[in-house]
Structures are given as structure tokens and as C-alpha cells.
C-alpha positions as CSV (number, residue, x, y, z in Angstrom):
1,X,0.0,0.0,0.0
2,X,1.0,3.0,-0.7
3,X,2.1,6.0,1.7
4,X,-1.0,8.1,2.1
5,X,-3.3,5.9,0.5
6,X,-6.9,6.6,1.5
7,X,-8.1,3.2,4.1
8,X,-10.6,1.6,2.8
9,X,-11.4,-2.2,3.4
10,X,-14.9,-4.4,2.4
11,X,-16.6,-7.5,3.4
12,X,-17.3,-9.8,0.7
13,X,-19.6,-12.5,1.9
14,X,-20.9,-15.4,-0.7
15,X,-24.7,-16.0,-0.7
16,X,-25.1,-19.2,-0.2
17,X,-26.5,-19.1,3.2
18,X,-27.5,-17.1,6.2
19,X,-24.8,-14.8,8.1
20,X,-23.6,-16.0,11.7
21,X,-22.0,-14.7,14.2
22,X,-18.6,-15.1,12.4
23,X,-19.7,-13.0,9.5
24,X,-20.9,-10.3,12.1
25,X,-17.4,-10.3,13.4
26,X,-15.4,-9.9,10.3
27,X,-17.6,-7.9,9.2
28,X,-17.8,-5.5,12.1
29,X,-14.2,-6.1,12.4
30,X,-13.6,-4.8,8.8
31,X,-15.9,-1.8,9.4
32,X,-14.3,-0.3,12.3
33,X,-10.9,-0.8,10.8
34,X,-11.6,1.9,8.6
35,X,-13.8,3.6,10.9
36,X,-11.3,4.0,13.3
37,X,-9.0,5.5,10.3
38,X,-11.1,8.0,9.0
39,X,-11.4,5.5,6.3
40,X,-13.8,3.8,3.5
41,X,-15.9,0.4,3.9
42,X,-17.1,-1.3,1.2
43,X,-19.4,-4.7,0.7
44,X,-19.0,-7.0,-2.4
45,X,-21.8,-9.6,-2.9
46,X,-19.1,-12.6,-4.0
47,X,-21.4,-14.7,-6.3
48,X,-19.4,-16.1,-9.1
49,X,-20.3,-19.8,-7.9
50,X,-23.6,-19.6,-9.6
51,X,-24.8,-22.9,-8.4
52,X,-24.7,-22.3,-5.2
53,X,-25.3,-18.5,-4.9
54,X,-29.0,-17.3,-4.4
55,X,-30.8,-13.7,-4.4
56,X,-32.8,-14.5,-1.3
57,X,-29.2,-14.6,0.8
58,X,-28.2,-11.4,-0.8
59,X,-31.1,-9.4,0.8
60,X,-30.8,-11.5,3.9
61,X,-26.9,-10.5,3.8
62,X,-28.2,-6.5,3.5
63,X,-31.1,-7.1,6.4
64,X,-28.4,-8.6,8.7
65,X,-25.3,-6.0,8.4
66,X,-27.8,-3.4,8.6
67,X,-28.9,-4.8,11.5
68,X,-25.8,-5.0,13.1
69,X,-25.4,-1.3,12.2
70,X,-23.2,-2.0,9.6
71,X,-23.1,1.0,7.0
72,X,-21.5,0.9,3.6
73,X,-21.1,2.9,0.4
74,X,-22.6,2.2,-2.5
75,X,-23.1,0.7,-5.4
76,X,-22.4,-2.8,-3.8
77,X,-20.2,-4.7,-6.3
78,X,-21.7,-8.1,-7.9
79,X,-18.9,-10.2,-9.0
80,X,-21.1,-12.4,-11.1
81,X,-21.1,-9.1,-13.5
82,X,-17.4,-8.7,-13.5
83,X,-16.5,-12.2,-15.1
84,X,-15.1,-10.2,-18.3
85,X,-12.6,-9.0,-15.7
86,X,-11.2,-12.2,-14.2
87,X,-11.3,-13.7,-18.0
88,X,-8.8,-11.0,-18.9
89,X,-6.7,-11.7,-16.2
90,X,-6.7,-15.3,-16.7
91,X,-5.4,-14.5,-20.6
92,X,-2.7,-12.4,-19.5
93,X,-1.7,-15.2,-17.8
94,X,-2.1,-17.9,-20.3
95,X,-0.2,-15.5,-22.9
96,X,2.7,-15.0,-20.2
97,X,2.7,-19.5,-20.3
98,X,1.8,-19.4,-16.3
99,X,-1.2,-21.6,-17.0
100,X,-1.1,-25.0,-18.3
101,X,-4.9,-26.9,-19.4
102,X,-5.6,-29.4,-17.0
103,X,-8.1,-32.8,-18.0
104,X,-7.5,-34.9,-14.9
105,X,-11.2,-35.5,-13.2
106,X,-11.5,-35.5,-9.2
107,X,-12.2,-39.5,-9.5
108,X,-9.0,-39.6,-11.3
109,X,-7.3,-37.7,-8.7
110,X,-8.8,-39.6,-5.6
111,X,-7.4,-43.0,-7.5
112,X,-4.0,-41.3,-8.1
113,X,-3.9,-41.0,-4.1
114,X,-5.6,-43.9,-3.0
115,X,-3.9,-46.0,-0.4
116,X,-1.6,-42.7,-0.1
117,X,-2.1,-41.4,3.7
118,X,1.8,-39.7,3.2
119,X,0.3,-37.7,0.4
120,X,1.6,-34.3,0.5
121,X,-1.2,-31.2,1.2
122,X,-1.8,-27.8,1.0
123,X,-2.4,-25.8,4.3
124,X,-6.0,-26.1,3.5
125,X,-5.8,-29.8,3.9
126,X,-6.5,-30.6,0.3
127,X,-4.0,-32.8,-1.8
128,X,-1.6,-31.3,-3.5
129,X,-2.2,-32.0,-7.2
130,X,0.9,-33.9,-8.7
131,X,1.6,-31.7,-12.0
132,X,0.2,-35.0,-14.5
133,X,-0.9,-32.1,-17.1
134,X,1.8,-30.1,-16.8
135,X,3.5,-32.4,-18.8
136,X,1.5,-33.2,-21.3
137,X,2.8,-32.6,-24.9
138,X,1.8,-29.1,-26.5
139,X,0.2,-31.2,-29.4
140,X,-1.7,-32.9,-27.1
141,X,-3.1,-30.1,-25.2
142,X,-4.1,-27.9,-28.4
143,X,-6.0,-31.5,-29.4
144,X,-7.8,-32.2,-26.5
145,X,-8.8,-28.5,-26.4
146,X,-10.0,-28.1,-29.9
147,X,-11.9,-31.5,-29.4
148,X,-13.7,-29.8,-26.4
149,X,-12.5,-32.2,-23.6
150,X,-13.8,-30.6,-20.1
151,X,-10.5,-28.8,-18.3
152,X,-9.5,-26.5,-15.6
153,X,-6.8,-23.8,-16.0
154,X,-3.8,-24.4,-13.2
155,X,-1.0,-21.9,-12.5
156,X,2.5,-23.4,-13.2
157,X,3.9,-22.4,-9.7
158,X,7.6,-23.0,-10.2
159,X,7.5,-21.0,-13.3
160,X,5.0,-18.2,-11.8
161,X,7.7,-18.1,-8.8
162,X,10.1,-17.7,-11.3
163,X,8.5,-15.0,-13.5
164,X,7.7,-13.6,-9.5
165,X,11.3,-13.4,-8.6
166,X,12.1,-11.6,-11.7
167,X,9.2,-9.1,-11.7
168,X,10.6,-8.2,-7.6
169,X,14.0,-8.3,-8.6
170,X,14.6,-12.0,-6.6
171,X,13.1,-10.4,-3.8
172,X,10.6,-12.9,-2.4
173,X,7.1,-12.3,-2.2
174,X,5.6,-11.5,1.0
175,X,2.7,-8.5,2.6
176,X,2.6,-6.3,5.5
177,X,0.5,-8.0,8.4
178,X,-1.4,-5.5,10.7
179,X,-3.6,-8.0,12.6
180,X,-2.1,-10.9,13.9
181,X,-2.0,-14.6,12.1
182,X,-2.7,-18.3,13.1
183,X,0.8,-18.2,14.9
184,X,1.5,-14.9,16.1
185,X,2.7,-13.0,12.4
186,X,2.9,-9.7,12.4
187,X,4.5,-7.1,10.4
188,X,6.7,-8.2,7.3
189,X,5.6,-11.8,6.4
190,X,7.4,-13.6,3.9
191,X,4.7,-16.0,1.7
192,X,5.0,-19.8,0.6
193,X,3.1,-19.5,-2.4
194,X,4.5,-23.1,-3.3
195,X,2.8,-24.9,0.1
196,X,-0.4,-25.0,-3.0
197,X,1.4,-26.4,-5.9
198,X,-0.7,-25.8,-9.2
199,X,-3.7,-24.4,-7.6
200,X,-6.7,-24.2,-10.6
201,X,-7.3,-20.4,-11.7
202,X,-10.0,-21.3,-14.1
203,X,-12.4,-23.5,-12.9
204,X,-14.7,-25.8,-15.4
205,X,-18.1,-25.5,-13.5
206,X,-17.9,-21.5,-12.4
207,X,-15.2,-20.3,-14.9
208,X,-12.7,-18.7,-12.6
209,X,-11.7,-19.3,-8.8
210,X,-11.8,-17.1,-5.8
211,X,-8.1,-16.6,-6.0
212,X,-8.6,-14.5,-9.3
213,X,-11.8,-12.5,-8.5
214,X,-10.4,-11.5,-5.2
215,X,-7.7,-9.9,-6.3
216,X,-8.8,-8.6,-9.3
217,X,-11.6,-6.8,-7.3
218,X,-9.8,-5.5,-4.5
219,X,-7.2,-3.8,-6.9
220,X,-10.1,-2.4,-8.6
221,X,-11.9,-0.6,-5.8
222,X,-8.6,0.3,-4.3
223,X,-8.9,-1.7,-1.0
224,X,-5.6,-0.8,1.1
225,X,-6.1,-3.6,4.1
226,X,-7.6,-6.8,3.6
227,X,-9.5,-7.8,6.8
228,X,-10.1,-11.0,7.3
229,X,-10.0,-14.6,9.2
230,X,-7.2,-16.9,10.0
231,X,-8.5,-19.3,7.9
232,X,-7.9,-17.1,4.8
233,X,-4.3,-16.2,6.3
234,X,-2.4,-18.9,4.3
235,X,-3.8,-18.2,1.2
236,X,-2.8,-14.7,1.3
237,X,0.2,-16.1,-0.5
238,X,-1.4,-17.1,-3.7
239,X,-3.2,-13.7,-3.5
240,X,-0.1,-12.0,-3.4
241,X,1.5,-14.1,-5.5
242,X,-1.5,-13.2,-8.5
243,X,-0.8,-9.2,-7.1
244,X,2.8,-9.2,-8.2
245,X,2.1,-11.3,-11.5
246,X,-0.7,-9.5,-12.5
247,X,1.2,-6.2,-11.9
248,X,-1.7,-5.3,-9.4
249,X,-1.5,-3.1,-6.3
250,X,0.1,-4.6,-3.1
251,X,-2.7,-4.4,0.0
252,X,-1.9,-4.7,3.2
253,X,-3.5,-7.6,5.3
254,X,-4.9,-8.3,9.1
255,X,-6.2,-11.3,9.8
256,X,-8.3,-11.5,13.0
257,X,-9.0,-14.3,14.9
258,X,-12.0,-17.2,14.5
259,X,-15.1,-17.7,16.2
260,X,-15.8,-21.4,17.2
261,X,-18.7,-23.4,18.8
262,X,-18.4,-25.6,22.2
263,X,-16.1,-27.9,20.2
264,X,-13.8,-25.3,18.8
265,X,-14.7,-25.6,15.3
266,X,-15.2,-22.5,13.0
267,X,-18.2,-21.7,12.5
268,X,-19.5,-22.7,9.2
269,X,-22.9,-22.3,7.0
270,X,-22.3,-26.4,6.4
271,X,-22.4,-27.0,9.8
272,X,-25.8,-25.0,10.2
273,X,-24.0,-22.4,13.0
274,X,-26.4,-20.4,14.4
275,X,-28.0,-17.7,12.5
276,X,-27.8,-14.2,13.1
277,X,-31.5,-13.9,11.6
278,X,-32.2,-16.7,14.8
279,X,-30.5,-15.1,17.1
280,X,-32.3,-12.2,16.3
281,X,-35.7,-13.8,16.3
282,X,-34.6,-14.9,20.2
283,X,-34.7,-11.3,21.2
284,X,-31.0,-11.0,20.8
285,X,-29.8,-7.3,20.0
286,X,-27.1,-6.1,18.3
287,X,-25.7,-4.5,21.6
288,X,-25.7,-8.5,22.7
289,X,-24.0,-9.7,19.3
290,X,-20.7,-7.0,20.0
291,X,-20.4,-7.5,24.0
292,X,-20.6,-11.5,22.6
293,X,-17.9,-11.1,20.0
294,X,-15.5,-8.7,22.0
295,X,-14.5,-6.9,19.6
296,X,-13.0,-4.2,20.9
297,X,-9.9,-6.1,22.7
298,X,-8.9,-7.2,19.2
299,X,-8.6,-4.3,17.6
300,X,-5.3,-2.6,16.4
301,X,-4.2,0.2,19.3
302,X,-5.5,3.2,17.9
303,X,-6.6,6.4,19.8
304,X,-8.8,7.8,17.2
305,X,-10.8,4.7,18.1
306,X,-14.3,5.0,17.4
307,X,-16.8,2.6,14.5
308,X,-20.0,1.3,13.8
């Protein structure tokens, strides 16, 4: 980011279910981020999985931050009407050769590890995919394309950390914490873009992943600190990775911590996590939901403090 950048940050939920109580705190936590700042907040409706993504969430997602007292500019940004965006990005990279056509099928892929409990894994906990289409012959590719064969688009990562090292001048790649990660990071965090191997940029049944979209977007609306979970802390480096590739603005990040249930786990639309619309039918208020969350004790020190 640069020096004297204006703050701004956003909370970009996807609609494919009802907001809980972690949604209320990264949202709220992304809000008074800039608020304490004198900065900018912006949400972005994060709907490019179009078979999962439904209109009824969107207004729920509206009803609930304003509920909350969440306030944001406007227009709110649909990324289901940017896709001509994230498509140019993705041919830049193809024409710089840092994507490579991949065929293999997830049942091909489970067989491929089968038996294999040693098999290597990103820190999402999903295999790491072992680079079968990478290799494939250039005729073959341009064949099986032409003849309409269903494919993703994977990043080459040892030759996107080359281009990267050349593009930073072989500095590595790496962002500016300001909240604190999984492990205690903070400040000048150098990234391990490689811990994902060939992670897909262009998916077959939704056309491009999160990993473009998000960074295409954020550069776009000129967000200087992404605010966000632990969960999303690792994956920062792909992001940054794409930033530096892609010749886009460099953010700054702070991850905040997760909310769990009784058993520790993060709470999760899968796992039906409480509501906020339940909590609010229970005569829960809003006053309730921040006291609950404790917001203020996570926040950066800051004595303009004051927010939504």
C-alpha cells in the first residue's frame, strides 16, 4: 500500500446461506478498521459460484449488516457481472505461459492417491495435485482442447515463482501484516506460495476461482487492508502471488481471529452455525452480538478509536 493511501477495506460474503455470528465479526471487524481510520468500507456480494449462490441470501446479507449497524457505500459490487474482468486476467496469464490446461477428473485424482495417507497437502488440507498435465505434450493439449474435452486452468507455480522473482527483482514475495496470524505473524511476512502447488485459476463448472476474482476486485476498488479470518491467512500467498504477477496493487493484510462453537470448530454455513436472523428472532440485539464477539480487545491500538 502505498504511503498516504486513503483506508478503505470491504466485506465480501458469498450468498449461499444465512450470516452467523462469524460473518458479524469480520464484518464489524472490517468496518471499524476503517472507521477507526477515517477510512472507507465497502461490501462486495461474492457470487461467481452460480450454483450455489442465491438472491434471497443477498437481501438476507443487507437485512443482517444493517442490523448489526453496519453501513457501507454504494453501489455494492456483484462479481457475477465482472466475469469479463477475471477472464482478462486469466489470458494475460495464459499468454505469459503461467497456465497450463488441466483434464484430470477429481475421480482420477482420488485413484491417483488412493492408499496414499503420506500424500503431500496444502495448508487447506487438500491434496496437493501432482503436475500429471503439466507435462502433457503441446500437441496434445491444443487436441484435446479443440476437441472440447472438459478442463481447468492451473497456475504453473515453479514457473509463476520464477516470473515472480524476476518481476521483484529476486526479492521474495511477502505483505505487510497488521492484525495478527494463526501463529502470532505480524509485520513483514514472507509468503509460501509453493505450500499450493498448481492451484486451478480457471475452474470448469464457475469459470474462474476465488483466488482471481479477489484480487482482481480488491485492486479495482482500491482496497488498502484486507481484513479477514485466519482461515484465509495462508492463502494470502497465492493472492499476493497473483498481485505481483498481475502487476496489481500490493494491500496490506490483518487477519483477525476465528469464532468457534463448544467444540472449537469455525463456525461454518455447512455446519448450520447459528443464524444471526435466529439469534435475532430470540430477542438478541445487536448490543448482545458485539459485547458476545468482544470486539474491541482485538482491535489494532489506535486512539482515534471509534466505529460502527
Amino acid at each position: 500500500m502505498a504511503r498516504g493511501q486513503p483506508i478503505v477495506t470491504r466485506f465480501a460474503p458469498s450468498p449461499n446461506g444465512r450470516l452467523h455470528l462469524g460473518h458479524a465479526y469480520s464484518a464489524l471487524f472490517a468496518a471499524r478498521f476503517a472507521a477507526r481510520r477515517g477510512g472507507r468500507f465497502l461490501l462486495r456480494i461474492e457470487d461467481i459460484d452460480h450454483t450455489r449462490a442465491r438472491e434471497q441470501f443477498v437481501r438476507a446479507i443487507h437485512d443482517d449488516l444493517r442490523w448489526l449497524g453496519v453501513r457501507w457505500e454504494e453501489p455494492v459490487w456483484r462479481q457475477r457481472e465482472r466475469m469479463a474482468h477475471y477472464h482478462a486476467a486469466l489470458t494475460r496469464l495464459k499468454e505469459m505461459g503461467l497456465l497450463y490446461p488441466c483434464f484430470c477428473t477429481r475421480r482420477r485424482m482420488r485413484a491417483v492417491i488412493a492408499g496414499r495417507p503420506d500424500w503431500p497437502r496444502d495448508p487447506a488440507g487438500a491434496p496437493l495435485y501432482p503436475g500429471t498435465c503439466r507435462h502433457l505434450p503441446a500437441a496434445e493439449r491444443e487436441e484435446r482442447l479443440a476437441a472440447g474435452d472438459e478442463h481447468a486452468w492451473r497456475l504453473d507455480m515453479s514457473e509463476a515463482l520464477r516470473t515472480a522473482a524476476r518481476l521483484l527483482h529476486g526479492k521474495p514475495v511477502s505483505w505487510r501484516e497488521e492484525g495478527v496470524g494463526p501463529q502470532g505473524e505480524t509485520g513483514l511476512v514472507v509468503a509460501d506460495p509453493a505450500a499450493f502447488g498448481d492451484v486451478v485459476l480457471g475452474r470448469k463448472d464457475i469459470g474462474v476461482s476465488y483466488h482471481v476474482a479477489v484480487v482482481i476486485d480488491d485492486a479495482a476498488q482500491g482496497v488498502s487492508h484486507v481484513t479477514r479470518g485466519h482461515d484465509l491467512f495462508a492463502a494470502s500467498a497465492v493472492h499476493r502471488l497473483l498481485q505481483v504477477l498481475l502487476g496489481l496493487p500490493e494491500p496490506a493484510y490483518a487477519h483477525h481471529r476465528l469464532i468457534t462453537d463448544a467444540a472449537g470448530r469455525k463456525l461454518a454455513k455447512r455446519r448450520a452455525s447459528t443464524a444471526l436472523a435466529e439469534l435475532r428472532a430470540q430477542g438478541v440485539t445487536p448490543e448482545d452480538v458485539r459485547r458476545a464477539l468482544a470486539l474491541e480487545n482485538a482491535m489494532p491500538d489506535d486512539p482515534q478509536a471509534q466505529g460502527p
